[in-house]
C-alpha positions in Angstrom: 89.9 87.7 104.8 91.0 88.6 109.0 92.0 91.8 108.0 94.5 90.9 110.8 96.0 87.9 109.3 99.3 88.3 107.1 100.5 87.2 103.9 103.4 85.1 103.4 104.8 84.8 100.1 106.9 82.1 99.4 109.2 81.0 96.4 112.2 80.1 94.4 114.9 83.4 94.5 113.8 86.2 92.3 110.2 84.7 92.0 109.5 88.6 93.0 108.7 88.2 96.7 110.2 91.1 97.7 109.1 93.4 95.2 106.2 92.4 94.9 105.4 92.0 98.6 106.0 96.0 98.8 103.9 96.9 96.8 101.3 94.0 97.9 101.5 96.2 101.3 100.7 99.0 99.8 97.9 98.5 97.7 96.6 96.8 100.9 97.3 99.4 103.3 100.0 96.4 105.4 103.3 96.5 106.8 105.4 94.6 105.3 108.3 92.6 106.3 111.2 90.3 103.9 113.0 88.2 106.5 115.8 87.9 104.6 116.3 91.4 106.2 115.5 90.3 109.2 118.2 87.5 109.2 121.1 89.9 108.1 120.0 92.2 111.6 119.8 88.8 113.8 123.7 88.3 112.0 124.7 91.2 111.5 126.1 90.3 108.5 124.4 89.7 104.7 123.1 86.7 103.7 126.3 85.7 100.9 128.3 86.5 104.0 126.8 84.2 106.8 127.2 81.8 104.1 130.7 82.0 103.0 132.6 82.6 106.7 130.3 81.0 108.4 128.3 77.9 106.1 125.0 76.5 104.9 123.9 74.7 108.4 124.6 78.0 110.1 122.8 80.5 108.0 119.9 77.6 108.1 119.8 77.8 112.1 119.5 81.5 111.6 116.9 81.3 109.1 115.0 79.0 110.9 115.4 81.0 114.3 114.1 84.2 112.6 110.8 83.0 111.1 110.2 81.1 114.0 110.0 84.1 115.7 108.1 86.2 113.7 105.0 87.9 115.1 103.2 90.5 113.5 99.7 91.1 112.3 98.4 92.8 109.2 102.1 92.5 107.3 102.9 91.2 104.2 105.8 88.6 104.5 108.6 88.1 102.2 110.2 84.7 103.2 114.0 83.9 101.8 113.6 81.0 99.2 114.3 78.3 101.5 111.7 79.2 103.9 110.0 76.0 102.9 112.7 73.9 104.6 111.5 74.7 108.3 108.2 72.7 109.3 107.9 74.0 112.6 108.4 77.7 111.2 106.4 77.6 108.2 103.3 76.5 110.6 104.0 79.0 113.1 103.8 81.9 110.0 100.6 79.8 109.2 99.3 80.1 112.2 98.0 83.9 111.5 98.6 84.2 107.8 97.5 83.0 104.0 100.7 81.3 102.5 101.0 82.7 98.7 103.1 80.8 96.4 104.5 82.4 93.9 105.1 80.5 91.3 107.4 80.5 88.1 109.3 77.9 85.6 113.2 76.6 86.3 113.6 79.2 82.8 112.2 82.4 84.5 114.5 81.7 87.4 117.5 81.0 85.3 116.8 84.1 83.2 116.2 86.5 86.5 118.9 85.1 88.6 122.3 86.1 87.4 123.5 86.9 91.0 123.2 83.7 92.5 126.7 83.1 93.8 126.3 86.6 95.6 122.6 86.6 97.1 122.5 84.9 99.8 120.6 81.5 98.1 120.6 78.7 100.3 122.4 76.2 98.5 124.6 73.3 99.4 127.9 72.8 97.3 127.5 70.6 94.2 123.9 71.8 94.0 122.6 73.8 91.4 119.6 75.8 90.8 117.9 72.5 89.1 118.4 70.6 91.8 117.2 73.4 94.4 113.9 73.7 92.1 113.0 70.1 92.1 113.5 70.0 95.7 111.7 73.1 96.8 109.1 73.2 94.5 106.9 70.5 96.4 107.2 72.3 99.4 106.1 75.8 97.9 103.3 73.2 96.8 102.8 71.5 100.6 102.7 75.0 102.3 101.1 76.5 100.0 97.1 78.1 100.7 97.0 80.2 97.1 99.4 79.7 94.2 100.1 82.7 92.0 101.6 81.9 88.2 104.0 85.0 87.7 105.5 83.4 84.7 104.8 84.3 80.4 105.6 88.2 80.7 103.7 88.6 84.0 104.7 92.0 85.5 105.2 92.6 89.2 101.5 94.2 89.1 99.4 91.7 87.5 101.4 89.5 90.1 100.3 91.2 92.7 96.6 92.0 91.0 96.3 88.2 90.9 97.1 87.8 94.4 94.8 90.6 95.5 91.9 88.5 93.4 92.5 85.2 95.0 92.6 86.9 98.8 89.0 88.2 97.6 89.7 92.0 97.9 
């Protein structure tokens, strides 16, 4: 692989981007970046918050903004969840970087994601998590160059061994 080109990882909230993107970078001597950081600095606010003061379709603009804009070399990306909604951003972070989807059942995110009215997930009111996983699943699937199973007692480091085998490191 371009030793220059990044590594987005994309997928449902608490999938283990972020955790697993850290030390993804660091096993593979990257930078690493979780745009959901990135997006609280642009707002200056958290995710939850942008949400409840300001909505949905705000927080989306931002979201979409932010990747959009994203230019870095060598860096391990952490996308928010709903990455996957923006066509024009996900290409541009395709443009100079291997889309890793990491993947796990509607159970493992039910069972990891006991915050979700607090987190910052993107969702619209009336949804819940089943609908956000039958919507956003096809598009981790669309975007998506590798796919990574981190389901079945998968730890965050055979996650990220996995992903380091299918890059062909």
């Amino acid at each position: 692989m371009d030793v220059r080109k990044n590594i987005v990882l994309i997928g449902m909230p608490s999938c283990g981007k972020s955790v697993t993107g850290v030390v993804l970078a660091k096993a593979l001597k990257m930078k690493f970046v979780d745009t959901d950081l990135l997006i609280q600095e642009e707002a200056g606010k958290g995710l939850q918050e942008i949400i409840n003061e300001d909505g949905i379709e705000a927080f989306k603009k931002i979201e979409e903004k932010v990747l959009g804009s994203v230019e870095l070399d060598n860096a391990v990306i952490a996308t928010g969840g709903s990455a996957v909604y923006y066509d024009a951003a996900m290409k541009h972070l395709k443009e100079n970087g291997v889309t890793v989807y990491i993947q796990v059942s509607l159970k493992t995110v039910k069972a990891r994601l006991s915050n979700i009215r607090t987190r910052g997930v993107a969702m619209g009111k009336g949804q819940t998590l089943d609908d956000l996983y039958d919507i956003r699943v096809p598009l981790y699937e669309k975007y998506a160059d590798i796919t990574v199973e981190s389901d079945n007692r998968c730890t965050m480091e055979d996650t990220v061994e996995k992903i380091i085998k299918e890059l062909g490191y």
